[in-house]
N, C-alpha and C positions, 0 to 999 in steps of 0.2 A: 692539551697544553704542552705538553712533549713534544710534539711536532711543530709549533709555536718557539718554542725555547730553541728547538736546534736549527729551525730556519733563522731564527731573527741570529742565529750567532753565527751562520753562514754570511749573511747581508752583513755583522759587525763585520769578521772578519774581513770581507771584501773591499768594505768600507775605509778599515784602517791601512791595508793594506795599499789604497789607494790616497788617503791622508800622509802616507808616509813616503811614498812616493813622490807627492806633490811638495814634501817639505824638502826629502833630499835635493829635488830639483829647482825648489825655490827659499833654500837658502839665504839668511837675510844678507842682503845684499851691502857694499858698502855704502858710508853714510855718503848723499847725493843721487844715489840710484833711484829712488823713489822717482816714480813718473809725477810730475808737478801736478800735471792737470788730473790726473787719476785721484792724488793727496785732494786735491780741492771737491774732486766728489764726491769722495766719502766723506770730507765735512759737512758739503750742502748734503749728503744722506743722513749725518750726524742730527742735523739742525731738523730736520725733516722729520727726525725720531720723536723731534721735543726731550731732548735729555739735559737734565740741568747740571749743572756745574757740579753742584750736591749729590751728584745719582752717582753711584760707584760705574755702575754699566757705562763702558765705553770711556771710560775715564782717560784713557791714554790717547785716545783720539782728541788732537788738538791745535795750534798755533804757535808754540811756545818753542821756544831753543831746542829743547829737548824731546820737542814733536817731532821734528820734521822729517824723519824718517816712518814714513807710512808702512812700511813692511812690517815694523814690529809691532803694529799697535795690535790691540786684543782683537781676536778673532780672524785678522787680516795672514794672508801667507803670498809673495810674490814669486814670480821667477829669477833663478841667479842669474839668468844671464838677460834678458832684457828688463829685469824689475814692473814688468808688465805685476796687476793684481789677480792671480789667480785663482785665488780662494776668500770666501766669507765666512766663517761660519759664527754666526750670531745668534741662535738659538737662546732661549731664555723667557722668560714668565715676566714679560713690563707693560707697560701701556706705551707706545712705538708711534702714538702719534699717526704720519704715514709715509710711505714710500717716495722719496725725491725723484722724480724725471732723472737723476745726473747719474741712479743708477746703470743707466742703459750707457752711459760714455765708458763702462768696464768692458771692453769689448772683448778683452782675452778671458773672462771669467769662465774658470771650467766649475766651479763647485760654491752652489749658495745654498745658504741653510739660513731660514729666516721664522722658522717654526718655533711655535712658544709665543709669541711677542700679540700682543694686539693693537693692531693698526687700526686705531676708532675714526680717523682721517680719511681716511681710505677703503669705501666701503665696497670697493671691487676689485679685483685684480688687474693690477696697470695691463695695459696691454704691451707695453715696451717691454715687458720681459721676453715677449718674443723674441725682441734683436738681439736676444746674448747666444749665438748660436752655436757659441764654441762649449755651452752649456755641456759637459756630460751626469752632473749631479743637482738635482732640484728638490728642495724640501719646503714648502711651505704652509705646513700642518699645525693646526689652531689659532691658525691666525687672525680669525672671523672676518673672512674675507666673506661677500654677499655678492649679488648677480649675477649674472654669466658668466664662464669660465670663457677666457679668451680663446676666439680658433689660433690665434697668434702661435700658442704653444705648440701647433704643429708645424711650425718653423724649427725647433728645437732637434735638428735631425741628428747631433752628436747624443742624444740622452739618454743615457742608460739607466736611471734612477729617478724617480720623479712620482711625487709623495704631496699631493694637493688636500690629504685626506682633513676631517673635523673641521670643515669650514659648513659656509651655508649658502654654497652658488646655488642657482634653479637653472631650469631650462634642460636642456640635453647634452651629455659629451659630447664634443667636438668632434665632427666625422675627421676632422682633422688629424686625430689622433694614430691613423692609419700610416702616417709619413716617418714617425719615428719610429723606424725600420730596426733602430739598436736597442729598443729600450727592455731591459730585462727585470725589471721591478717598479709594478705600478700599483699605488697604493691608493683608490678610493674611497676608502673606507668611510663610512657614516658621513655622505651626501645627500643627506636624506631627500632632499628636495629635488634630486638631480634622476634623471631616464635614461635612457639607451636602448637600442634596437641589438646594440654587438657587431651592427655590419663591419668596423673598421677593424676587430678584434683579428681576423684569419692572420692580417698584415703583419702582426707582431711575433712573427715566427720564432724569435729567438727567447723569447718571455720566460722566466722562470719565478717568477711572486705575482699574485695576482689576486689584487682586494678588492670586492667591488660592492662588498656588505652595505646595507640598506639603499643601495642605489636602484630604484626602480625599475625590475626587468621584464615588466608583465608584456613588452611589445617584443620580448626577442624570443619567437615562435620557436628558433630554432638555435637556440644558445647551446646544446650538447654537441653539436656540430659544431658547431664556431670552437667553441673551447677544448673539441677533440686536435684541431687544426695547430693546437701549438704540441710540439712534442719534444718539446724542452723544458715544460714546464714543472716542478715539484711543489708550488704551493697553489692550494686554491679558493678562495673564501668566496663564499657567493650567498650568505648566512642575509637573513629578511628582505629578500631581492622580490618579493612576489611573484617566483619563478612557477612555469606551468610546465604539462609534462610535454617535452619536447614532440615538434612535427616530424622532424626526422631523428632516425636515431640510429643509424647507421655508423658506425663508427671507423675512419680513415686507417689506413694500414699506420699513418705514423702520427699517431694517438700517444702521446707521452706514457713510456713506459716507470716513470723515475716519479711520480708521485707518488710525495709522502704524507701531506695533507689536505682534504676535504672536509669541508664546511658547506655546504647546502641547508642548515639548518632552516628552519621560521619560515617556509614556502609554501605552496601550496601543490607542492608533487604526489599525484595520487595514484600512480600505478607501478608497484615494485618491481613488475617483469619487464619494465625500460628503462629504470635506474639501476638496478645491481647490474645489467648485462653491459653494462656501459662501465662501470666498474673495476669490470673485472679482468680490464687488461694492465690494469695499474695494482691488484693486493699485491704481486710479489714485494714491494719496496711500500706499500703502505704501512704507516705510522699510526695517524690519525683519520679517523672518518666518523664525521656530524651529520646524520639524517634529521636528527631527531625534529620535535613540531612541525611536522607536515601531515598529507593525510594519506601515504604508501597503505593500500592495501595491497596484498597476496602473499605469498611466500616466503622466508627469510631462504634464502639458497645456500646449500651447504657448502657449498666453494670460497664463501665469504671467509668460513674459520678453518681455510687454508692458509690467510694468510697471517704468517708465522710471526710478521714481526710487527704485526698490530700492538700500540703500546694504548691506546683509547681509542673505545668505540661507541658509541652512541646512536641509538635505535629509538629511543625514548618518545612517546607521545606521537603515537601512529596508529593504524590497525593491523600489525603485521603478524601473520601464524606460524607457526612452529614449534618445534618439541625442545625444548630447553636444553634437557639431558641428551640430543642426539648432536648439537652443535656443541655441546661439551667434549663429548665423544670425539669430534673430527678435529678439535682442536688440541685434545690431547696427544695428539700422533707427530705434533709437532715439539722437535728438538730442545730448542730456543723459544721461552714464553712468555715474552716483556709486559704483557699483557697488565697493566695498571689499573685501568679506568672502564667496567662495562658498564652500559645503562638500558637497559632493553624494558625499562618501565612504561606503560601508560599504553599497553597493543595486548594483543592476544593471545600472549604465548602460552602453549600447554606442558604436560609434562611434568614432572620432578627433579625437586631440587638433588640433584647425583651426591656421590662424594668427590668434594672439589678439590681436596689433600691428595687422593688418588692422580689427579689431572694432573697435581705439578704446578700450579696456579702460585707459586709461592710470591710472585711478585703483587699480585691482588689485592690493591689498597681500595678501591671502592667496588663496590657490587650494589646496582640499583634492579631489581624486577620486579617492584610496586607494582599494580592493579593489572595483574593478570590473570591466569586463569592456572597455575602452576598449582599442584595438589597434591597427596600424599605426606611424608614424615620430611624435617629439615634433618637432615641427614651430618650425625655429630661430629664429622671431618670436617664441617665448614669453622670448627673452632680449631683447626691446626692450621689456616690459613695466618700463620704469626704478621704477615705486614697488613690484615684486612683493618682499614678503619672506618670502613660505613659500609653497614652493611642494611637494606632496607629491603623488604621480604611481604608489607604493608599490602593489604586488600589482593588475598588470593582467597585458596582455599586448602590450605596448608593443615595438616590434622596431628593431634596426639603432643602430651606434653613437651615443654621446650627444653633440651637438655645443656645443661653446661659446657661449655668451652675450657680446655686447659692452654691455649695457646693466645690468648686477645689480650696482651698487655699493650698495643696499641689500640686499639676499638673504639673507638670514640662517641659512635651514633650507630643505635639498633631500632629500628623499627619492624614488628612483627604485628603490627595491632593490621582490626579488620579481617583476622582470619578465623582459623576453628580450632584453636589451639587449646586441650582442655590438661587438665589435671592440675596436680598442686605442682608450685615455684619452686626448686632447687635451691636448696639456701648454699650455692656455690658463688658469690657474686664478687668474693674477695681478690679473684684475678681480671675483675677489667677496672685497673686501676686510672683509667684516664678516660672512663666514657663518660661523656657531658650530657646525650642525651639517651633516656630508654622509655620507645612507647610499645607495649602488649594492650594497648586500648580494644576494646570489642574483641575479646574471647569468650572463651567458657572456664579460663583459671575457676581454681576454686582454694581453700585453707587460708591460714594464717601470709601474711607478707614476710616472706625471709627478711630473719635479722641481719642476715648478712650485705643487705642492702646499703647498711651503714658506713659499711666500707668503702664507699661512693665517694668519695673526697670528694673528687672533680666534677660530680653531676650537677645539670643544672635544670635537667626537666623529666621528672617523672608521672609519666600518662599510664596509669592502671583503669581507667573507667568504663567501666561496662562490661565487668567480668561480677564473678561471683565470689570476690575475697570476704574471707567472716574475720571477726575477733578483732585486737584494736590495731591503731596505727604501731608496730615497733620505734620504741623509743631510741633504738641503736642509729635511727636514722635524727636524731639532734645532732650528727657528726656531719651533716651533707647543710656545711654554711656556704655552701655556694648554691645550694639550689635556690629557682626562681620559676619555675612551674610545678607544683605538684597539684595532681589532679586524680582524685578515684572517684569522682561523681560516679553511682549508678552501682553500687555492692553490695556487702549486706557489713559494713564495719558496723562496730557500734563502742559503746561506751564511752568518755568523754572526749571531748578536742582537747589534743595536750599543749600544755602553756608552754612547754618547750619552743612549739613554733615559733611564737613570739619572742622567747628567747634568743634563740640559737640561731636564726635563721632569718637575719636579717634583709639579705637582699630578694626576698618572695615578691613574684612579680604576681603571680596567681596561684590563691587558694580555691581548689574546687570540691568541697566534701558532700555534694550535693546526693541526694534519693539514701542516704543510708539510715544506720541507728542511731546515730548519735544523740547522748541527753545531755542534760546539764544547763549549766550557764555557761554565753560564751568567756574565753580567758579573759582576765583584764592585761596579761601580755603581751595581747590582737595590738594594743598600740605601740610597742615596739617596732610593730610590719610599715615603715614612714617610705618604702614605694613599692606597697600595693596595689596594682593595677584592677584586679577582680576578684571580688570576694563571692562565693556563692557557698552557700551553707544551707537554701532551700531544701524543702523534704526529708526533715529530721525531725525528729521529737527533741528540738531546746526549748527552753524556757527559761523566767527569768524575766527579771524588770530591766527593759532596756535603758531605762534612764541611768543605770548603775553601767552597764557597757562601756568600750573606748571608741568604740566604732563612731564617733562623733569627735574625738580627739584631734585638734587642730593640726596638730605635728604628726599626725597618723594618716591624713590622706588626701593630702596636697595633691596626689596622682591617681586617686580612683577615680577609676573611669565606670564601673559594672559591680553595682550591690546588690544580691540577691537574697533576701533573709524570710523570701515568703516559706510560705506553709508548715508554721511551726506551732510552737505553743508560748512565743514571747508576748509580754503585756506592758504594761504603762503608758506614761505620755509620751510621747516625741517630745526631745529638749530641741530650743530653737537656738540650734548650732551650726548651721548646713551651710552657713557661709564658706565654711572652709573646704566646703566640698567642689571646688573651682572650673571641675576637668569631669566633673559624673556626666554620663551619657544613659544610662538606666539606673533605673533605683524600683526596685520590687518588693515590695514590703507586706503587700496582702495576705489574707488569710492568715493573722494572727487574732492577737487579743488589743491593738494597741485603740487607745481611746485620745477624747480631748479632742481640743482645735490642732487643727492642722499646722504648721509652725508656719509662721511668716518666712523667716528665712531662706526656705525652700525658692522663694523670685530670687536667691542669688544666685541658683544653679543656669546660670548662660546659656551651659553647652548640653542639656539635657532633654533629651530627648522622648523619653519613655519614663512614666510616673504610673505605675501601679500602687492605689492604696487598697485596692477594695477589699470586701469580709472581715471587714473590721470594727471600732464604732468609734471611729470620727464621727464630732458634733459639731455645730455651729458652720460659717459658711467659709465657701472658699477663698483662701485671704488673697486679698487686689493684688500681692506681690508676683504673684504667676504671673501676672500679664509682662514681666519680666523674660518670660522663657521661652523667646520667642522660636526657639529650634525644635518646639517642641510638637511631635506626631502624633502618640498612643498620652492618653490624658487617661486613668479607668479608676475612677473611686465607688464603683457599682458597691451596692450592700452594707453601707455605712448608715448613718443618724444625722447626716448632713442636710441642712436646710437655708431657707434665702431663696433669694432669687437666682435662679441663672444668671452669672456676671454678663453682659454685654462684651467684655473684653476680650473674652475669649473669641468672636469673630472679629475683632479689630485688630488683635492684636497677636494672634498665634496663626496665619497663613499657613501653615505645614502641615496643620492635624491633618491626621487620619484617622484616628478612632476617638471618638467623645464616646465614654461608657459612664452614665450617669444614673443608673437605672437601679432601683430600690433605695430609694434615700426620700427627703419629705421637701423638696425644692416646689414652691408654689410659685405664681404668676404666670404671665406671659412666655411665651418662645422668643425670646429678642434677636429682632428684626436682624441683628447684625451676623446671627449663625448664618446667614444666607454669602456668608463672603468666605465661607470654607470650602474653596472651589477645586481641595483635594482629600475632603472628607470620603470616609470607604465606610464606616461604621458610626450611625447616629442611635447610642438607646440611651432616650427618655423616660423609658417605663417605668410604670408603679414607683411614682409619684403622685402631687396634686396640682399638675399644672393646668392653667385654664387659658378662655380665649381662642382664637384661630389659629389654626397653619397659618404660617408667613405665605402667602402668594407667588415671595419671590425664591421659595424654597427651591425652584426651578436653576439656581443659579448655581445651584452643589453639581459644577461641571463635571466632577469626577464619577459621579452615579447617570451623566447623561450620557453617557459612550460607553459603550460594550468593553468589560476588563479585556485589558492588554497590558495589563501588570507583572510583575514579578508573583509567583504564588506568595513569598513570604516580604515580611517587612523584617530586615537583617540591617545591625551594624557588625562590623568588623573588631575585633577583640582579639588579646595576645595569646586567649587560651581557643579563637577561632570564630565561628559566628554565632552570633547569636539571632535568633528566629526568636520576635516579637510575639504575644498571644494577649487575646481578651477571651473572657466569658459571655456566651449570650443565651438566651434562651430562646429555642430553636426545637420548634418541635413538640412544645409541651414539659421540654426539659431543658436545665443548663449543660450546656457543652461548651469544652473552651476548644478556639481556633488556633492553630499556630502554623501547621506549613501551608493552609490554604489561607490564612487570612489577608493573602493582599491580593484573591481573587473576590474575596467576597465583598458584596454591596447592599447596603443592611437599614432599613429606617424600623426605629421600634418605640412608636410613642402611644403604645397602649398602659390601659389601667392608670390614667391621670382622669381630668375632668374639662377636655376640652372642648369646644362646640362648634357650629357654624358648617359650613357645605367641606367636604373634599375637595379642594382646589384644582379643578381640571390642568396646571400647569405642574401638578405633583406628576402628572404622566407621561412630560416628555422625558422623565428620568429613567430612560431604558434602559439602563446597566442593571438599576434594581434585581437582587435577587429572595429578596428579604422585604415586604413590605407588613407589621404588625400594626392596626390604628384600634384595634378589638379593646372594648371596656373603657369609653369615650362615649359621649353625648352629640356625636355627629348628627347633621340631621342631612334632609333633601336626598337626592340621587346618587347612584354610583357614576361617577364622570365614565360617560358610552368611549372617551376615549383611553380608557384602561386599557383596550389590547394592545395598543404600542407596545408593554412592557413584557414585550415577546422575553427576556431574559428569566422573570420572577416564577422563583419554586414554590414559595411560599405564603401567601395571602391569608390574612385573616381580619376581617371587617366585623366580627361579629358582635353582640351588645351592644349596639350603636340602636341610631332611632332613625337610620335609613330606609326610605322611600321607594317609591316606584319599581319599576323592571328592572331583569336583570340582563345588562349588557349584553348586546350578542357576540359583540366581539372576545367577549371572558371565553367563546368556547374555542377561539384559534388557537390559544397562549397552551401551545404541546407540551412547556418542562413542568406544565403548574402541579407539582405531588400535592398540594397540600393546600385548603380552600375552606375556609369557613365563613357563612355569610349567619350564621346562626340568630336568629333573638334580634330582630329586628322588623323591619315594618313592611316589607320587600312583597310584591303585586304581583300578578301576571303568570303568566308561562316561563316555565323556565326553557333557553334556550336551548335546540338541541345540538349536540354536538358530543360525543365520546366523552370530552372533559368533563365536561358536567353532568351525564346522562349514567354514569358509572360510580360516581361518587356513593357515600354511606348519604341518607337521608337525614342524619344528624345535623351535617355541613349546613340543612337549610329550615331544621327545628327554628320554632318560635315564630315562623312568616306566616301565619293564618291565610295569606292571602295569595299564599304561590299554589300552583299547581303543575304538573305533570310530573316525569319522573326522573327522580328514581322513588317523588313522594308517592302516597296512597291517592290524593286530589287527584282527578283527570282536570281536562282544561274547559271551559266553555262550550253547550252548542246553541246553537240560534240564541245568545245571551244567555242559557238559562245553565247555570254549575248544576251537573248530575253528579253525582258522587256515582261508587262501584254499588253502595247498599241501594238506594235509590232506584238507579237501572234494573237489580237484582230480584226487588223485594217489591215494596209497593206499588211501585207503576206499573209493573206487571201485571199485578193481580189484579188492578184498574183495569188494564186492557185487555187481557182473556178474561171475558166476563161470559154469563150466563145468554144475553143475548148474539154474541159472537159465535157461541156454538149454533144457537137456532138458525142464524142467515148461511153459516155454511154448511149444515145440514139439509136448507134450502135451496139453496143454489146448486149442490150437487143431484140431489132429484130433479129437479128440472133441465139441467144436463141432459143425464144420463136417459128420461121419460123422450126431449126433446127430440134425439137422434134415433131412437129405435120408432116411435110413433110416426118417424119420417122413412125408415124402411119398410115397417110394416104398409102402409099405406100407398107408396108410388113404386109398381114393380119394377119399372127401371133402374130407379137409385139403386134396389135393392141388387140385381145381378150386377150392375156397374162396380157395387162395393165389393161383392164376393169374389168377382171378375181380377179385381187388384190386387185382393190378396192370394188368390192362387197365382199370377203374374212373379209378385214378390216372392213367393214359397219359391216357385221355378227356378227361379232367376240364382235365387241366394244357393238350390240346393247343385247346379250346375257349378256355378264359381268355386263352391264347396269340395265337387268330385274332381274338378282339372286339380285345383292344386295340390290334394290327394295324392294324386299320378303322378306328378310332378316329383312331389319328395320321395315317393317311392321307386322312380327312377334315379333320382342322385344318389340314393344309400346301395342302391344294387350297382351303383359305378364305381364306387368305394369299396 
């Protein structure tokens, strides 16, 4: 911002200096001088503006006796000696109507300024601005100019300043722009719609300001070259260009040595060894240098913190490595150390944090090295840094208590959370008397909360959560009436919420006292907090009849947006007051004690999104006023006494859902037909209920379970204490488990333990997203739809207690993620098929099928029609078929054998030497092959 501030007062300077020039020279002239026809065109320009009589603007431009000298009128400046009009400057915030044609008869105009003004007449830039040639000064910035920028303007060859920026042309810069050979400050800045390639850039040799911020440069391949070509230049903004890493990068002997500011930020530069070497002929005289939001990986180079008179530097949101403490080091050798502003957060730097008092850094107003990899102790000279005021040190791995500072009476923002920082709090806190914010969120603190906390005047957000503080909140902090975030969710405080809050501390934006001890009843104070944004008080032991509470007080919460008061021990009715609740976007009230109907008033909540009632015992049904709430996603009254029917209205009328959690409550009838237009439902439990009748058919229309998740893991709104991640409970497994950073992967039907009937609708199975299908403890009947393997996605299946039919699918043995499979206690036929999935299963999964067979049961399958069991094979038919005549016939059969063949030797002498004949042949034969090979191995071992 330094190098901002002293450029822009170089351009004032130049500016005025040439303002004053132009008035010495154009002195008002005497009355007559005024060129007539010039007077007449700035009237038709007057007229052109649309400016009424009434408008102060331009008031002295006019007709009248005392008009007629055009020199003096506002804004106008002429020359003394031909009263030609030489200057405009009409700058200002009007609606301007639009630009007259009679501007272009100013022929001698050196300097217009028409910036500020909006010309809703005029939706594109005349082109006759081109003929003001003698133009050296042009501004026409916010003008809301649209279209193309005129090539005209490259007529403009006197121009040295020219400032088209905050407008909204498209198309590409004018190659044109190569002709204004003089111009030494160009301002494009935020064209968002506008391109360039840079080819015309080399031309402007004499350039010294150069903006070209959001102008689209993903076509100029070789823009570090182009931009090395001016070497006169000192400023350089090139900040959300969609810049890539340069083709060439060779840098020209006469590469501007005299820059003082870069800006390359919000790019997409990703190789650090071809942007810092490019760099590095400009740190001597650098000021300001903006990497930051790109994707530079490699090296930070230690030459960088050579240069000396760096006053902001910005590294931030990269992946760059280095050692922290060794660029400390190289900068500390320097003299002079203006150094203001570091941010080297959001990369990979390692190292430890030095002592930065040693270094000399006393000018050190901000230090950002958020989520690095920096470790070791904070080192307690970073509190003699007397000008530091933000100082942010967030998600490393920083170790060992955080010690006090004596020197931070300006410090304003400390962030140390997200590290390993343990031991107890320093009750030193009486010297940062002007710090507004302090987060040590996610440590290992542990003790009491220093009293001295109280001394915080000026704080206004205190994040302590996720450490291990005990004992109660200190009262010394009823003195911090400016606070508006305090936050220790997640410690071990305990004993009661002090009424003070409500007290004392009126402007609380978020209280967050969530997971600790706290008892009691909430204060009736709480209604004093009239712009509380989030209340969350879940995971305490309170108690207490909420009907006596304020937390329903009209004047109390005009602006909650986030109530969170589950898992306590609070009881009563809900009083039906929630009109006043105008702006809730979550309301989580489960897992208490509260009873009764549910309060109508709840359809006033518009903007609500997430209604947790469940573990509770709501009775009677749910009141028609919901169908008011139409924003709404997560519906979860699971575990309640609530009965009726399923309203119809909720598929008519609530589009958004994503979780319907209705499961253990006593809702009887139908599934109405209209749930099927919930076409971004992720979680449907009907369970253990008494609902009857069919699947809907058209349940195929829950689009969001028909495609494969491509969701966000979580379902998140945005909230002032950050986000919030949405959760339901489902039973999953055999057990309840609640969902929270995966629930917006998961895709879940669960309408087991009702009383429904009729077949499984073979169009339940083009929903391949399913990962969750429960139908088990149902009166289904007929077959499993053969086209179940579609639902390549599902982990979990259980069809079991049903009164299901026939075989079992073959296609069940494809589905590879299936864990979990129960067809149990049902009517199910056949062979089971084989496949690893099903073939490895427990035998359980397919108890109660008398009529299956193979494995992993005991049954074998069929042969020739006839079921053999293992006993059967083993035991009786055996003993059937080795019988006593079995032995006699082969007992028979081998004596006749064995009599047959020798009775035939004995008897024919030939057979009989033919036989002996072959077996001395084979003796021969075998005992020859026998003695070679003998020989053989007897010779390889004697060669060894």
């Amino acid at each position: 911002m330094l190098g901002v501030m002293m450029m822009n007062g170089v351009v004032y300077v130049v500016l005025m200096v040439q303002v004053l020039a132009w008035t010495s020279s154009a002195a008002v002239v005497a009355s007559g001088k005024c060129i007539e026809s010039e007077r007449q065109a700035l009237l038709s320009l007057k007229r052109g503006f649309n400016v009424t009589d009434d408008d102060d603007w331009l008031s002295s431009w006019g007709d009248g006796e005392q008009q007629k000298e055009c020199c003096i009128w506002e804004g106008v400046k002429c020359s003394n000696v031909t009263g030609h009009v030489l200057m405009l400057h009409l700058h200002g915030y009007h609606f301007a109507g639009s630009i007259s044609p009679s501007l272009g008869e100013l022929h001698h105009l050196k300097y217009l300024d028409l910036s500020g003004n909006r010309f809703t007449h005029t939706p594109s830039l005349p082109p006759f601005i081109g003929s003001l040639t003698f133009l050296t000064h042009l501004d026409l910035s916010s003008c809301y100019f649209g279209g193309k920028m005129p090539p005209q303007l490259g007529n403009l060859l006197s121009l040295e300043h020219l400032d088209p920026s905050y407008n909204a042309f498209t198309g590409t810069i004018p190659s044109q722009f190569k002709n204004i050979s003089r111009l030494q400050y160009l301002d494009l800045d935020s064209l968002y719609m506008m391109s360039s390639d840079l080819q015309w850039l080399s031309e402007l040799s004499i350039l010294r300001y150069l903006s070209l911020a959001w102008v689209n440069l993903s076509g100029a391949s070789n823009w570090q070259q182009q931009v090395s070509s001016l070497s006169h230049l000192q400023y350089l903004d090139l900040h959300g260009c969609n810049l890539v890493d340069s083709v060439s990068i060779s840098s020209p002997a006469n590469f501007s040595t005299s820059l003082s500011f870069v800006d390359v930020s919000n790019n997409s530069l990703r190789d650090a060894s071809l942007m810092f070497p490019w760099l590095m002929n400009s740190t001597g005289r650098l000021e300001e240098l903006n990497l930051a939001n790109n994707e530079l990986k490699g090296q930070i180079p230690v030459s960088l913190f050579h240069s000396c008179n760096l006053v902001e530097l910005d590294l931030s949101k990269n992946n760059l490595i280095g050692d922290f403490h060794e660029y400390i080091r190289e900068f500390s050798r320097c003299a002079h150390k203006p150094l203001k502003f570091l941010d080297m957060g959001w990369n990979e730097i390692t190292g430890m944090v030095p002592d930065l008092s040693h270094s000399q850094l006393q000018s050190l107003h901000v230090l950002r090295l958020d989520n690095n990899r920096l470790s070791g102790t904070i080192h307690e000279g970073i509190g003699q840094l007397s000008n530091l005021t933000h100082l942010n040190l967030g998600n490393n791995f920083l170790t060992d208590p955080l010690l006090c500072a004596n020197s931070t009476k300006y410090m304003r923002f400390m962030d140390l959370s997200n590290n390993d920082l343990r031991g107890e709090l320093s009750d030193c806190w009486r010297g940062f008397e002007l710090l507004v914010v302090l987060d040590l969120s996610n440590n290992q603190l542990y003790g009491n909360m220093p009293k001295s906390l109280g001394s915080l005047r000026n704080i206004q957000s205190i994040q302590f959560e996720g450490n291990n503080f005990s004992g109660e909140i200190p009262s010394s902090l009823n003195n911090c009436t400016q606070l508006q975030i305090f936050d220790v969710a997640d410690n071990k405080l305990s004993g009661r919420i002090p009424s003070w809050i409500g007290d004392n501390i009126p402007n609380l934006l978020v209280l967050s006292l969530r997971s600790n001890n706290f008892h009691g009843n909430i204060p009736l104070s709480m209604c004093n907090l009239h712009k509380l944004h989030v209340l969350d008080l879940s995971l305490n032991i309170l108690s207490g009849n909420i009907c006596i509470y304020p937390l329903l007080c009209a004047n109390s919460t005009k602006y909650m947006r986030f109530m969170d008061l589950s898992n306590n021990d609070l009881r009563g009715e809900l009083s039906d007051y929630w009109m006043s609740f105008e702006l809730l976007v979550v309301l989580d009230l489960s897992n208490n004690q509260f009873y009764g109907n549910m309060p109508k008033s709840l359809g006033s909540l518009r903007n609500i999104k997430s209604i947790h009632l469940g573990g509770n015992n709501f009775s009677g049904e749910i009141p028609s006023s919901l169908n008011n709430c139409t924003q709404l996603q997560v519906f979860d009254v699971a575990g309640n006494k609530l009965s009726g029917r399923i309203p119809s209205w909720i598929g008519d009328n609530i589009p958004n859902l994503l979780v319907l959690n209705l499961h253990s409550n006593n809702f009887h009838g139908n599934i109405p037909l209209s749930m099927c237009n919930l076409h971004e439902l992720h979680v449907f439990d009907l369970s253990l209920n008494t609902l009857s009748g069919n699947i809907p058919k058209c349940i195929c229309n829950l689009s969001a379970m028909a495609t494969l998740a491509n969701s966000n893991a979580t379902i998140t709104d945005n909230f002032t204490i950050g986000i919030y991640n949405d959760s339901t409970s489902l039973i999953w497994k055999g057990k309840m488990s609640k969902y929270r950073s995966t629930l917006g992967f998961l895709r879940s039907i669960d309408f087991s333990s009702n009383r429904l009937t009729g077949k499984i609708p073979s169009e339940m199975m083009t929903l391949i997203g399913l990962v969750s299908l429960n139908l088990s403890r149902n009166l289904f009947s007929g077959h499993i739809p053969p086209t179940i393997g579609q639902l390549k996605s599902i982990d979990f299946l259980d069809l079991s207690r049903n009164h299901l039919s026939g075989t079992i699918p073959s296609q069940l043995a494809q589905i590879d993620r299936l864990s979990v499979l129960d067809l149990s206690y049902n009517d199910l036929s056949g062979e089971i098929p084989l496949g690893t999935q099903l073939q490895t299963r427990d035998a359980s999964d397919y108890a109660g099928n008398p009529k299956l067979c193979g494995a992993p049961l005991n049954n074998t399958c069929p042969i020739h029609g006839h079921q053999i069991s293992e006993h059967d094979a083993d035991g009786d038919d055996d003993e059937q078929f080795v019988s006593e005549g079995f032995y006699i016939a082969m007992a028979a059969g081998f004596v006749m054998a064995f009599w047959g063949v020798c009775f035939s030797l004995i008897l024919k002498k030939s057979w009989r030497y033919a036989y002996f004949k072959l077996l001395s042949d084979v003796y021969d034969k075998l005992y020859v092959f026998t003695a070679i090979k003998v020989a053989k191995l007897k010779r390889i071992r004697s060669q060894i």
